[in-house]
C-alpha positions as CSV (number, residue, x, y, z in Angstrom):
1,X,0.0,0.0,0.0
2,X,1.2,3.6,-1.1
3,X,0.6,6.7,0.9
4,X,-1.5,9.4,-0.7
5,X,0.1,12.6,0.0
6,X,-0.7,16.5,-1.3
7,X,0.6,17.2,-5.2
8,X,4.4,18.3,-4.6
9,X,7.9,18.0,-6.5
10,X,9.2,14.3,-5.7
11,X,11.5,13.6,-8.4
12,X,14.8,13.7,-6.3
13,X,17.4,13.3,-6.5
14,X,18.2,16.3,-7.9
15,X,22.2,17.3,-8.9
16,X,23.0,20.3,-6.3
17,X,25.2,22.7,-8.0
18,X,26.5,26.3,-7.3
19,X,25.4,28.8,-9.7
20,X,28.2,31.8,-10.3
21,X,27.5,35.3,-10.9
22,X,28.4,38.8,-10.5
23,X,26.0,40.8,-8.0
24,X,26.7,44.5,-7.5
25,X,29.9,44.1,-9.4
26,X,31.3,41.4,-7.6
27,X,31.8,37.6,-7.7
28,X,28.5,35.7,-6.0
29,X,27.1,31.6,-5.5
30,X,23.7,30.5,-5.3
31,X,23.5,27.0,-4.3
32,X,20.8,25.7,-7.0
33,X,18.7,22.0,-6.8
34,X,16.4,23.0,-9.5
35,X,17.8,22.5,-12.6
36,X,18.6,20.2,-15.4
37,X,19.2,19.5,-19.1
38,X,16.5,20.4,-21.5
39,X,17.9,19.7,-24.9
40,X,21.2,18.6,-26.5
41,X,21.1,20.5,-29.7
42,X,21.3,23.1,-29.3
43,X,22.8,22.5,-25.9
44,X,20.5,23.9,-23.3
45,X,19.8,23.6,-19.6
46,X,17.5,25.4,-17.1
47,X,17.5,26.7,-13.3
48,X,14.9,27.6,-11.4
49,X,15.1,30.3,-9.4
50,X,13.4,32.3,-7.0
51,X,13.1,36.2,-7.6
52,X,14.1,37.3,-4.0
53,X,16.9,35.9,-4.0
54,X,20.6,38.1,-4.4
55,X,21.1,36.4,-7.7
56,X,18.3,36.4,-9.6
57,X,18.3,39.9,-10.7
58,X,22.0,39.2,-11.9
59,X,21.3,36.7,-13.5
60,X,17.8,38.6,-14.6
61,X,20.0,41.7,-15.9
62,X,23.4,40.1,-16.9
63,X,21.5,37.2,-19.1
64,X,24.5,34.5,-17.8
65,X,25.6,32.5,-15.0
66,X,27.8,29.6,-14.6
67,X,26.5,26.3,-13.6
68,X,29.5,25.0,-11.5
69,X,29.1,21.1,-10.8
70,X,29.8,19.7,-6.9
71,X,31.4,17.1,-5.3
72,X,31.9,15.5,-1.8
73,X,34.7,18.1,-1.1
74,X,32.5,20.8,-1.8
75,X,29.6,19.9,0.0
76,X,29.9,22.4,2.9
77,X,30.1,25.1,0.5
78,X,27.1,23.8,-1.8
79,X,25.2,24.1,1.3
80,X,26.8,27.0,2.8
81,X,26.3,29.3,-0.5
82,X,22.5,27.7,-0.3
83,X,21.8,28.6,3.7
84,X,24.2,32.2,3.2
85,X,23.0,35.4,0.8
86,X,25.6,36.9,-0.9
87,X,24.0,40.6,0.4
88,X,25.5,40.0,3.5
89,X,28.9,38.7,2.6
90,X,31.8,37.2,-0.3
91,X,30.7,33.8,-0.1
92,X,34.1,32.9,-2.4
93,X,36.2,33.8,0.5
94,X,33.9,32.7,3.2
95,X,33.9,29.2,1.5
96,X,37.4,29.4,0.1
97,X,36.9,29.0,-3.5
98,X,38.5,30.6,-6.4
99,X,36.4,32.7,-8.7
100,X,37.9,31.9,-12.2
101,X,37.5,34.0,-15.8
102,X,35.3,31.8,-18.4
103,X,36.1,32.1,-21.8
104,X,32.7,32.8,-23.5
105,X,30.7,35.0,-20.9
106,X,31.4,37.8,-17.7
107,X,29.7,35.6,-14.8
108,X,32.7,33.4,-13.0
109,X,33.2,29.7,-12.8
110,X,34.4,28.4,-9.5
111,X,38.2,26.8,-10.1
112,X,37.6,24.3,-7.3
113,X,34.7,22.7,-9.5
114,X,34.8,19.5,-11.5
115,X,33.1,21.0,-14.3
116,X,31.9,24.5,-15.2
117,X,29.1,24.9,-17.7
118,X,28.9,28.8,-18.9
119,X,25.5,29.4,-19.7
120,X,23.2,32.7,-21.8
121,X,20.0,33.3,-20.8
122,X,17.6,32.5,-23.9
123,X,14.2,32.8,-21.9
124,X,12.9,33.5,-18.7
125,X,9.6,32.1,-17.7
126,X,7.7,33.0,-14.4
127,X,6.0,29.9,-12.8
128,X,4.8,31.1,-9.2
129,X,7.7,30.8,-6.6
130,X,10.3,30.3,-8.7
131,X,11.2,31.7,-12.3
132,X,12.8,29.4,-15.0
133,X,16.0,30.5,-16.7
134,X,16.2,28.8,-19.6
135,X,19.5,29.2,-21.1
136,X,22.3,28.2,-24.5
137,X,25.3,26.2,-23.1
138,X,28.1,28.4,-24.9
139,X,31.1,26.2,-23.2
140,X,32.0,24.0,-20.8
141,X,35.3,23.2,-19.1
142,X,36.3,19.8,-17.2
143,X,38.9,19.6,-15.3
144,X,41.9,16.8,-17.0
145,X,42.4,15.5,-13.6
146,X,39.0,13.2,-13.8
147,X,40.2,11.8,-17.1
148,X,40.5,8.1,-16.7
149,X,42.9,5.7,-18.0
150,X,41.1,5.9,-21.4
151,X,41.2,9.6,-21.7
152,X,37.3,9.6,-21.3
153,X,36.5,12.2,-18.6
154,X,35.2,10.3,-15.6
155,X,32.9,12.9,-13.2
156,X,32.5,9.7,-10.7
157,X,36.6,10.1,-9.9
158,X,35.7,13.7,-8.6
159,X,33.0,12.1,-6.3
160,X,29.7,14.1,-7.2
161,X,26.9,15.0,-5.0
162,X,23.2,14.9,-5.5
163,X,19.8,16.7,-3.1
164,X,17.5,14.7,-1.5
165,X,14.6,16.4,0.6
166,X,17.4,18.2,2.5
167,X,20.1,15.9,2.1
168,X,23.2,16.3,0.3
169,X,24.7,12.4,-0.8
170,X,27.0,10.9,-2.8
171,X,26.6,9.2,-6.0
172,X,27.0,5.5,-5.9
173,X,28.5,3.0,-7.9
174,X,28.1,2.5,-11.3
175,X,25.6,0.0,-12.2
176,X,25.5,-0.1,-16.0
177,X,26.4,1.9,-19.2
178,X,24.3,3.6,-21.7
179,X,22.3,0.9,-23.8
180,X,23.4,-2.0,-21.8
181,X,20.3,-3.6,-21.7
182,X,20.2,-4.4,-25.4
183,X,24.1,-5.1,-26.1
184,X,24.7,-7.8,-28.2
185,X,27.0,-10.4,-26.1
């Protein structure tokens, strides 16, 4: 038997990343569960964000942001840049993270991230708490350190994270490939 609860968001878990902008002039993180790929070509993803929050009229008024990806050793900082506002302080030198140049856009990537995904606002659709950014992937940069003994970047060597109903965890193991089911033996 199946509890029958109220109509709210239960597909978790969700990737937690740290979303980079410049606020006021200076280098911000917003700490972001909301988000997700929403077509490969052309390359686009989407975060959801709420309008009172520091960055969203950066991101509003700049039209970019960098989605920067997490991992275990970044976990206090995913949460602290999610729990802190960037009103109040630098939450790169709070959290000890480098702000880095991108190559395409103005926002910052964070160095200490895995993988940074430079994104342009396309579209911006209000949806009731939250507004939807819907944005181009213009670049993305992974760190060579998570390429594997094939040369195939590996994001499980940096040890991602994921959001469950307020929990950050780790990713487990892997537990099959892309179209495994149907290989030919």
């Amino acid at each position: 038997m199946k509890n029958e609860w109220k109509p709210g968001n239960m597909l978790y878990p969700l990737p937690a990343v740290m979303v980079s902008t410049y606020c006021e002039g200076k280098p911000n993180i917003c700490t972001i569960a909301w988000t997700g790929t929403i077509c490969s070509d052309p390359a686009m993803v989407s975060i959801s964000v709420r309008p009172s929050r520091y960055s969203y009229d950066a991101i509003k008024e700049s039209g970019e942001f960098v989605i920067n990806l997490t991992t275990e050793d970044l976990v206090f900082a995913t949460d602290y840049c999610g729990v802190k506002s960037g009103r109040d302080e630098d939450k790169f030198a709070a959290c000890n993270l480098t702000p880095e140049p991108a190559t395409k856009i103005h926002a910052p990537m964070i160095k200490e991230s895995p993988v940074n995904i430079e994104c342009k606002v396309r579209e911006i659709i209000p949806l009731g708490t939250h507004d939807m950014f819907i944005a181009d992937v213009v670049c993305v940069h992974a760190d060579e350190q998570y390429m594997n003994e094939k040369g195939k970047f590996d994001l499980a060597l940096a040890k991602p994270i994921v959001y469950s109903h307020g929990t950050y965890y780790s990713v487990g193991k892997e537990l099959g490939t892309f179209g495994y089911s149907v290989k030919k033996k």
